[in-house]
mmCIF file of the C-alpha atoms, coordinates in Angstrom:
data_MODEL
# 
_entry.id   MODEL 
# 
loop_
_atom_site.group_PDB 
_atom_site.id 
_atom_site.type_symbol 
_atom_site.label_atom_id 
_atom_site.label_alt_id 
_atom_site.label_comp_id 
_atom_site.label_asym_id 
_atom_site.label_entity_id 
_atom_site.label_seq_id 
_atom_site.pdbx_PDB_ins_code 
_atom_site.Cartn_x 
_atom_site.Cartn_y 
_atom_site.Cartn_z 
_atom_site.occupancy 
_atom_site.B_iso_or_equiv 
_atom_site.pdbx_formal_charge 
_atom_site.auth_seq_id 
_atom_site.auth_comp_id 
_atom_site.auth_asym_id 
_atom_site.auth_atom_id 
_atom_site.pdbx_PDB_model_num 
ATOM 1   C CA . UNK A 1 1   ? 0.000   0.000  0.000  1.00 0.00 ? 1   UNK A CA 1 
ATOM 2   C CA . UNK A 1 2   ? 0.976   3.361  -1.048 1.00 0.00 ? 2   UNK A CA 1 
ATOM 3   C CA . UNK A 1 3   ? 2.323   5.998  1.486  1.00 0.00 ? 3   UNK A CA 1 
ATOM 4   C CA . UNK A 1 4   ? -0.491  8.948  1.633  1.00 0.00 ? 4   UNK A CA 1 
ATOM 5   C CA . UNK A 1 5   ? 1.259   12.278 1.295  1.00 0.00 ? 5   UNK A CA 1 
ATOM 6   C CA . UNK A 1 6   ? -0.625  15.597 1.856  1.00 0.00 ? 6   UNK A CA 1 
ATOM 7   C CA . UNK A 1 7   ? 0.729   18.930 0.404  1.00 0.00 ? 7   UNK A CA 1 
ATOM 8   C CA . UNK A 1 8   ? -0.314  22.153 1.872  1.00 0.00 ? 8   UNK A CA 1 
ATOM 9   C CA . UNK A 1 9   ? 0.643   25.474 0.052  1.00 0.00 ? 9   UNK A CA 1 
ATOM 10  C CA . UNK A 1 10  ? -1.511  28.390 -1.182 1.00 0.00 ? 10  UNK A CA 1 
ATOM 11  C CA . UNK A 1 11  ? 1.087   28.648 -4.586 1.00 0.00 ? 11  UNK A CA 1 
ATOM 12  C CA . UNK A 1 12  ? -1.021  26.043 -7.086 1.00 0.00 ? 12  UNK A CA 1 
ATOM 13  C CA . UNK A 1 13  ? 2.488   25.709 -8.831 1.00 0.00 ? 13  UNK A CA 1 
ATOM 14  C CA . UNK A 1 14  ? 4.335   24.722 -6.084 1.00 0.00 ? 14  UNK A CA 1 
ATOM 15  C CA . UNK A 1 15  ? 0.940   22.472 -4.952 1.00 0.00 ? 15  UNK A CA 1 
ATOM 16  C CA . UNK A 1 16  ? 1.239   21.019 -8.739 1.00 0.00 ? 16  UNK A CA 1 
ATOM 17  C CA . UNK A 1 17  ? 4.747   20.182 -8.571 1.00 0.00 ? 17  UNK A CA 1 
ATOM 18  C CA . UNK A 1 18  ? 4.962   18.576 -5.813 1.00 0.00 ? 18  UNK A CA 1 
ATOM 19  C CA . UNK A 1 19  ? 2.148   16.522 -6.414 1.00 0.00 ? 19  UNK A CA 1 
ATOM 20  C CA . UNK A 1 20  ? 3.160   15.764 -9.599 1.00 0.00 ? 20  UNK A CA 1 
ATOM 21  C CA . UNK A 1 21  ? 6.555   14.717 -7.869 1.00 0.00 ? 21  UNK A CA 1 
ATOM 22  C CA . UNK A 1 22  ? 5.697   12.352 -5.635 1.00 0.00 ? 22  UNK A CA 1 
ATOM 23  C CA . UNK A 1 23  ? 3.232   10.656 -7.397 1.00 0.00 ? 23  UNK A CA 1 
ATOM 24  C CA . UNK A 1 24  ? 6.075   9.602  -9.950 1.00 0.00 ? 24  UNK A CA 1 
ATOM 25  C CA . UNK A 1 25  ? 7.651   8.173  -6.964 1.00 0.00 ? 25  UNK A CA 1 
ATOM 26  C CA . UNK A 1 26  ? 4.641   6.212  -6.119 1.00 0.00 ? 26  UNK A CA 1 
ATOM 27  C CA . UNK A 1 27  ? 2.803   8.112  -3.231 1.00 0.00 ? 27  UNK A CA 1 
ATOM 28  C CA . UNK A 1 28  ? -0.601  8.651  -3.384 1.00 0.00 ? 28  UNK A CA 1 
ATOM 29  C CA . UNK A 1 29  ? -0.831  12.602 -2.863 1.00 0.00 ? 29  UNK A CA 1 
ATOM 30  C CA . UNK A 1 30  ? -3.682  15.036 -1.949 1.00 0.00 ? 30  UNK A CA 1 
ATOM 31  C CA . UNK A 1 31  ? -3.178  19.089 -1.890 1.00 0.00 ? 31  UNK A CA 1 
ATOM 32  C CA . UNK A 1 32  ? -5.125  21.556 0.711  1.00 0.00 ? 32  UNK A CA 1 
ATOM 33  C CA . UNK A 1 33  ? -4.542  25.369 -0.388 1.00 0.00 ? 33  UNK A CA 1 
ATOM 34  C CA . UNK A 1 34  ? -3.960  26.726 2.986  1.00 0.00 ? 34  UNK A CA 1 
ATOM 35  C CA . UNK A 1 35  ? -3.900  25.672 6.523  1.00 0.00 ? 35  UNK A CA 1 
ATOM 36  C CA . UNK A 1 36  ? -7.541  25.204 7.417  1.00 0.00 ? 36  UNK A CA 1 
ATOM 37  C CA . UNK A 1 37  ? -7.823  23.111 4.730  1.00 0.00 ? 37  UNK A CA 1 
ATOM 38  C CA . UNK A 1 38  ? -4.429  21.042 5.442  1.00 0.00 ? 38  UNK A CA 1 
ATOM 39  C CA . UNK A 1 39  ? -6.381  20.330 8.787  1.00 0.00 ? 39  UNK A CA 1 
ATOM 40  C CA . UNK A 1 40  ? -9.487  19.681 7.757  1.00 0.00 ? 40  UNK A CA 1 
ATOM 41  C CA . UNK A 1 41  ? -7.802  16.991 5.503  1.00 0.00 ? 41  UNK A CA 1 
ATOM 42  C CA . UNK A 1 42  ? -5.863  15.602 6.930  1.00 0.00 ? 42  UNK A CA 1 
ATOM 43  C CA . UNK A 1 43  ? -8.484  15.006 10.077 1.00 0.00 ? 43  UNK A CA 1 
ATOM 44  C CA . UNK A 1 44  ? -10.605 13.197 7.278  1.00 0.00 ? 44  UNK A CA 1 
ATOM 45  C CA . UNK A 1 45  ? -8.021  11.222 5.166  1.00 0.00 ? 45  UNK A CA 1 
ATOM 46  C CA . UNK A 1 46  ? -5.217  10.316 8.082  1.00 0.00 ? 46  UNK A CA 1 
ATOM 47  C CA . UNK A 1 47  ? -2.178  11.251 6.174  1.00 0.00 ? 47  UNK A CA 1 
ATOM 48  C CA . UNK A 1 48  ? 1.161   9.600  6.756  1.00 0.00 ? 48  UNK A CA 1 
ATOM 49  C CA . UNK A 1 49  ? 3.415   12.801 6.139  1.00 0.00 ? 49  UNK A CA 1 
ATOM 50  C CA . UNK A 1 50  ? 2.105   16.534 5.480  1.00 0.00 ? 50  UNK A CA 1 
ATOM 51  C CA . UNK A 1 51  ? 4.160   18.388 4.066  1.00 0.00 ? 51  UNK A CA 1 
ATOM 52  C CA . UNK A 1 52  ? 3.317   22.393 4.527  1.00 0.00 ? 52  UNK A CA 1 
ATOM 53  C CA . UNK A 1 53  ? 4.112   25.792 3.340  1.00 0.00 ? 53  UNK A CA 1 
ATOM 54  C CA . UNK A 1 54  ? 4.327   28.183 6.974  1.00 0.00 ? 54  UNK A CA 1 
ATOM 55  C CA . UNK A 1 55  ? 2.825   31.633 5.156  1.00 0.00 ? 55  UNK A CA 1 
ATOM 56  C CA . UNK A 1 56  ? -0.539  30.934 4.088  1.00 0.00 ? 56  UNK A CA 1 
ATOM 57  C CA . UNK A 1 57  ? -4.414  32.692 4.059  1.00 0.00 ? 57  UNK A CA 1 
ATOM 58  C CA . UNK A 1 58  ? -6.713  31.830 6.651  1.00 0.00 ? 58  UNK A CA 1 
ATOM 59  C CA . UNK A 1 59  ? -4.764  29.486 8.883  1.00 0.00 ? 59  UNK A CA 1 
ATOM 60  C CA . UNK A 1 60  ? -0.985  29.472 8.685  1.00 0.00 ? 60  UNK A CA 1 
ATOM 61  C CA . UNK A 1 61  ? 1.150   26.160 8.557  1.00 0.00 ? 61  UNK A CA 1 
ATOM 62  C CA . UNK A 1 62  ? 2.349   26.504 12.552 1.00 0.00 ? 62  UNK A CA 1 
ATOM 63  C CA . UNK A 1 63  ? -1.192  26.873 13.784 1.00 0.00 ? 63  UNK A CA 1 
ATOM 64  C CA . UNK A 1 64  ? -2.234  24.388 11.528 1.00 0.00 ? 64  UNK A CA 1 
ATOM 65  C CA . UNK A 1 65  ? 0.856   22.028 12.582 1.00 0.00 ? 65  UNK A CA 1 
ATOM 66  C CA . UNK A 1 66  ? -0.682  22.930 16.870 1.00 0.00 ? 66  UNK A CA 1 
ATOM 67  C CA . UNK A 1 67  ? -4.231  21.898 16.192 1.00 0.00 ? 67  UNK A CA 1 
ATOM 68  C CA . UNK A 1 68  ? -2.809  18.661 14.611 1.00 0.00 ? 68  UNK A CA 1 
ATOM 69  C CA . UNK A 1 69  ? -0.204  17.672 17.009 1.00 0.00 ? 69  UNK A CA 1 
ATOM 70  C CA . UNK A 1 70  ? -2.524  18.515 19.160 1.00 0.00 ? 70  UNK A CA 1 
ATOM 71  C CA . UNK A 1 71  ? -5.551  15.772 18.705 1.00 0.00 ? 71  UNK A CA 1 
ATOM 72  C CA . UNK A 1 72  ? -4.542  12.271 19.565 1.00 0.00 ? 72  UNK A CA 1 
ATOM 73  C CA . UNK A 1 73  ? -6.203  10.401 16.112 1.00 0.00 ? 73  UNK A CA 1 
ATOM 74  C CA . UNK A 1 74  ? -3.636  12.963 14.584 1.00 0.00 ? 74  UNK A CA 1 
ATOM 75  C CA . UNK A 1 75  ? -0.416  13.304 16.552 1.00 0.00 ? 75  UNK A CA 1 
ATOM 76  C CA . UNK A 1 76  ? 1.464   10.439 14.856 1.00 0.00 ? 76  UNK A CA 1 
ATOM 77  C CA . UNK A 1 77  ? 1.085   12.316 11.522 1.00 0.00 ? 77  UNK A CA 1 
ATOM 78  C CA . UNK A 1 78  ? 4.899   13.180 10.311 1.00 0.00 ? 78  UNK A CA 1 
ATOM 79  C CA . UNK A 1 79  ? 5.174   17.000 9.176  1.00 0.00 ? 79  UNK A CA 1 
ATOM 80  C CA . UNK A 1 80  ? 7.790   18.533 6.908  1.00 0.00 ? 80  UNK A CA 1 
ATOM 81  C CA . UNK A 1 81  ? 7.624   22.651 6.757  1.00 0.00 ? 81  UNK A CA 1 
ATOM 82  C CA . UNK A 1 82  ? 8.683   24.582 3.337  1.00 0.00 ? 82  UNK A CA 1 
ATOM 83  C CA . UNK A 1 83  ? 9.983   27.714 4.403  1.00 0.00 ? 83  UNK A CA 1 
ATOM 84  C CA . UNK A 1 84  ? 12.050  30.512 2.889  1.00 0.00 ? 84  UNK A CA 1 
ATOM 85  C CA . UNK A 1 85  ? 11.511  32.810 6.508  1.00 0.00 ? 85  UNK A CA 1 
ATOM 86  C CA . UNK A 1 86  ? 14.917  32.065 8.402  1.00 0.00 ? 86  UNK A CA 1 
ATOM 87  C CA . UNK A 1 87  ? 15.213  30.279 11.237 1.00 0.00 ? 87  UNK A CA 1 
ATOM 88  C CA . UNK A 1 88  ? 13.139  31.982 14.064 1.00 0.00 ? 88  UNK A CA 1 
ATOM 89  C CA . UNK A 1 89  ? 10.202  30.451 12.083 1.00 0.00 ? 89  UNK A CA 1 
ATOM 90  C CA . UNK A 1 90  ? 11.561  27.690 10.896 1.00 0.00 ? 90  UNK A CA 1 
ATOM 91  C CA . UNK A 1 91  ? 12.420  27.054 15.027 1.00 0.00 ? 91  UNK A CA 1 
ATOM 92  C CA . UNK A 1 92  ? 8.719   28.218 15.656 1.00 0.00 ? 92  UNK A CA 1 
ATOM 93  C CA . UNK A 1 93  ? 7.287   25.116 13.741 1.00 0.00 ? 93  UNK A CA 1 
ATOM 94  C CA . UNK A 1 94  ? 9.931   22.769 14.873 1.00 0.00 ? 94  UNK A CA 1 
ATOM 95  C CA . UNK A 1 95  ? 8.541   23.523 17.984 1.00 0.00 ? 95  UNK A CA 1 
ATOM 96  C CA . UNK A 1 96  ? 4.931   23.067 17.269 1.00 0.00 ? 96  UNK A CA 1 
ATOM 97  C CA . UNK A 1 97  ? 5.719   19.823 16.427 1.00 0.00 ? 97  UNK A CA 1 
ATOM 98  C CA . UNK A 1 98  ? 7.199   19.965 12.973 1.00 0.00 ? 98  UNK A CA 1 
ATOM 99  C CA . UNK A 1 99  ? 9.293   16.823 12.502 1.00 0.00 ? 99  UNK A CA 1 
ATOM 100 C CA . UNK A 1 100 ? 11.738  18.516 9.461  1.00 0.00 ? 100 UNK A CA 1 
ATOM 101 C CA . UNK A 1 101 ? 11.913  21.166 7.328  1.00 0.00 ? 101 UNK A CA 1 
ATOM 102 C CA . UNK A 1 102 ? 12.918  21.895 3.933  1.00 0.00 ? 102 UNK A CA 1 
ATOM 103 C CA . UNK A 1 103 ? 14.212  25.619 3.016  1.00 0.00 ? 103 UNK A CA 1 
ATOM 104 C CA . UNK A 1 104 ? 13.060  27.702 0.055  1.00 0.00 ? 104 UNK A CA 1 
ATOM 105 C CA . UNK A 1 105 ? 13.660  27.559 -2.456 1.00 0.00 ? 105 UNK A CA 1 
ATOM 106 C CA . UNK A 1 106 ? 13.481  23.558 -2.908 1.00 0.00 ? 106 UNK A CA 1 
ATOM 107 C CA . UNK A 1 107 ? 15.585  21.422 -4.247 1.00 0.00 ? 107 UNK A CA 1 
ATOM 108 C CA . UNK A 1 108 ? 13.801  18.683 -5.544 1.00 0.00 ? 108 UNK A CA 1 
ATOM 109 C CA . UNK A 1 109 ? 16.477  15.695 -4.737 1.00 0.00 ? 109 UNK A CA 1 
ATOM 110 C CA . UNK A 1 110 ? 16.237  16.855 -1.130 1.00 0.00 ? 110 UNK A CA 1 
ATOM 111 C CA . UNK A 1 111 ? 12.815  17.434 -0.941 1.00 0.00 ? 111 UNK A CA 1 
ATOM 112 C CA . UNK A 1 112 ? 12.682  13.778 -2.250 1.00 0.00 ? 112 UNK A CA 1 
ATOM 113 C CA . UNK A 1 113 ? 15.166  12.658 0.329  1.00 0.00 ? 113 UNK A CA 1 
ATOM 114 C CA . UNK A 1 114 ? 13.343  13.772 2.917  1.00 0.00 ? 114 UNK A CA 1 
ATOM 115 C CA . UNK A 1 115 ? 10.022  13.037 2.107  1.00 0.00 ? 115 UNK A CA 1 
ATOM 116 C CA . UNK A 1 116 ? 11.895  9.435  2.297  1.00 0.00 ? 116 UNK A CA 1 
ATOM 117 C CA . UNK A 1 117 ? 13.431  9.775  5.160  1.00 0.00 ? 117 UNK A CA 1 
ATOM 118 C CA . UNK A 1 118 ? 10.427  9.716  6.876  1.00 0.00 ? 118 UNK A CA 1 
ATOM 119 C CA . UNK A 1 119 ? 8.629   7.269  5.241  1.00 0.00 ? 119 UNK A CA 1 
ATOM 120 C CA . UNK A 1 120 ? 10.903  4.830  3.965  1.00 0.00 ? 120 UNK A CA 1 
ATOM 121 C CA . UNK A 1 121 ? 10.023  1.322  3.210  1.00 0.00 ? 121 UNK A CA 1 
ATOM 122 C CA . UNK A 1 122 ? 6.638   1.346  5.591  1.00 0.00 ? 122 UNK A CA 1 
ATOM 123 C CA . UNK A 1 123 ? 8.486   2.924  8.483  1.00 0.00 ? 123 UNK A CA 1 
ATOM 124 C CA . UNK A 1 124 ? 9.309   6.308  9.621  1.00 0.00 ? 124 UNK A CA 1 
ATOM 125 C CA . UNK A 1 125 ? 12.682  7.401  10.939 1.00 0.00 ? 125 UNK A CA 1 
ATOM 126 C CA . UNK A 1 126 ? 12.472  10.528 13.069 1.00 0.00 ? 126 UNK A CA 1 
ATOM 127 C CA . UNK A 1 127 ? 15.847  11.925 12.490 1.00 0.00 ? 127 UNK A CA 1 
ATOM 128 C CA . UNK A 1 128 ? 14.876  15.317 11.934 1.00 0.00 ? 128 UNK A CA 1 
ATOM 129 C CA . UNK A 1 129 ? 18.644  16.572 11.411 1.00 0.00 ? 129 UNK A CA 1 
ATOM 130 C CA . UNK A 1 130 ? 18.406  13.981 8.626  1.00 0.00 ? 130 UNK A CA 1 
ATOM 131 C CA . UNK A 1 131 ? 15.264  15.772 7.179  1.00 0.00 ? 131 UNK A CA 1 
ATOM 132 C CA . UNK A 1 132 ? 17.315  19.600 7.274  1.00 0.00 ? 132 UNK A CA 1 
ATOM 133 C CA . UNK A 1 133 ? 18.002  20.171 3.786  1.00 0.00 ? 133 UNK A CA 1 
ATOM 134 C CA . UNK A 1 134 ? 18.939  24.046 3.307  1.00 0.00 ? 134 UNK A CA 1 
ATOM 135 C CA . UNK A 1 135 ? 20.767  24.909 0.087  1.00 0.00 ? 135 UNK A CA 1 
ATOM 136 C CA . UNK A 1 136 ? 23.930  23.149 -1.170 1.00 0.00 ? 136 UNK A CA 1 
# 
């Protein structure tokens, strides 16, 4: 059974792309355009990794990252942050409960590597120095 990945970004191109991404690498992928969304989501389809954008309309990515960690059904969910904000947010999602992060703008091998990282072969590895990928 496919992993189920669930990208979270308000920028449809990133959204597309990353979709488009990991479904050649045999996810099975779902998109929410902001953070209200991402939650609603992934409260109805149990994701195995989220991966989310921080800046967003209507909810942002670290409140959105809170109300997850928060509910028990949901707290096992893996989350990888997209940020190109530095690293007082970057720390401020880490601390919410993200698991990783990736910094804008993405490089697609490490995006990749992390995204695998977490969910490789069934089971996750929560090394989240492993999951840091900043530019080369």
């Amino acid at each position: 059974m496919s992993k189920k990945v669930l990208i979270v970004d308000d920028h449809h191109d990133t959204s597309f792309t990353l979709c488009k991404l990991l479904k050649t690498e045999g996810y099975d992928v779902d998109h929410a355009i902001d953070g209200l969304c991402g939650y609603h989501s992934a409260a109805a389809g149990h994701p195995d990794l989220i991966v989310t954008d921080i800046q967003m309309p209507r909810m942002n990515g670290i409140e959105m990252i809170k109300r997850i960690k928060s509910q028990n059904d949901l707290s096992s969910i893996h989350i990888i942050v997209m940020s190109a904000y530095g690293k007082r947010i970057i720390d401020d999602a880490m601390d919410a409960g993200a698991d990783g992060y990736i910094e804008k703008p993405l490089d697609f091998g490490k995006f990749l590597a992390a995204v695998k990282n977490l969910l490789p072969n069934g089971e996750a590895s929560l090394n989240a120095n492993a999951v840091q990928a900043g530019p080369a």
